[in-house]
N, C-alpha and C positions, 0 to 999 in steps of 0.2 A: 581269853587270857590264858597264857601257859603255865603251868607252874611255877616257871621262875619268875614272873611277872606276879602270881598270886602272891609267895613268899615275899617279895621285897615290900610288895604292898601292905603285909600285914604288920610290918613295922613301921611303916609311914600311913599313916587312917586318913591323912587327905588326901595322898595317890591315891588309896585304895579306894575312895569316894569317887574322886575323878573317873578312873576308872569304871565304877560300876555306874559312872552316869553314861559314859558311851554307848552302855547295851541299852539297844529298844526298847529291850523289853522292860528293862525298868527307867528309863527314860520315857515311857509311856502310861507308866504307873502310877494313876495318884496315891496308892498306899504307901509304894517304895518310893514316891516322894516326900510325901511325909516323913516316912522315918530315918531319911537322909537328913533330909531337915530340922527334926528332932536333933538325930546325932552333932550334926555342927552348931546349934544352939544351946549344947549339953542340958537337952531337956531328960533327963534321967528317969524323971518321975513318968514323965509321957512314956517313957520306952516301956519301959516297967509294967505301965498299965497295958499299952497297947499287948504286950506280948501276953500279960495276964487272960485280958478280952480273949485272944486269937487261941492260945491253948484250952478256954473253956468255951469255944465254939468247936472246936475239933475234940473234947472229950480227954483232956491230958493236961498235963500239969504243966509249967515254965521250967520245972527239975528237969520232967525226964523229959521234954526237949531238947534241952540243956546235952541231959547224958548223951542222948541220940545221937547229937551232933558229936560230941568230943569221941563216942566210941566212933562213928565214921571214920574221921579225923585219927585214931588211931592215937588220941588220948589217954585212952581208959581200958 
C-alpha cells in the first residue's frame, strides 16, 4: 500500500479493512482475523481486552503502545 493509498484509507475503516485483508500476511492470520472481526462487529470491549492481554505479555502497558505508535506517526 502507498501512502496515498494508506491516507485515503484512513478515512474510510472499510477500505482500509479491505485493504489489509489482501496482504497474506494477515490474511493468514488467525489473530489479525480476529480482530478484523472484532472491528466490523464493534466489539470494543474484545479489542480492549485483546490489546490489554498482548501488552501484558510483552511487559508495557495499552498507553505507551498507544504513544509509541502516535510518536512514529509523528503525533506527538
Amino acid at each position: 500500500m502507498n501512502p496515498m493509498q494508506l491516507l485515503q484509507a484512513m478515512f474510510n475503516p472499510p477500505a482500509m479493512i479491505d485493504q489489509f485483508m489482501r496482504n497474506p500476511k494477515i490474511a493468514n492470520n488467525p489473530l489479525a482475523q480476529n480482530v478484523l472481526n472484532m472491528y466490523r462487529n464493534g466489539d470494543v470491549q474484545g479489542l480492549q481486552q485483546m490489546a490489554e492481554n498482548i501488552s501484558k505479555e510483552k511487559g508495557t502497558t495499552v498507553e505507551q503502545v498507544s504513544n509509541d505508535i502516535k510518536r512514529h506517526f509523528g503525533f506527538m
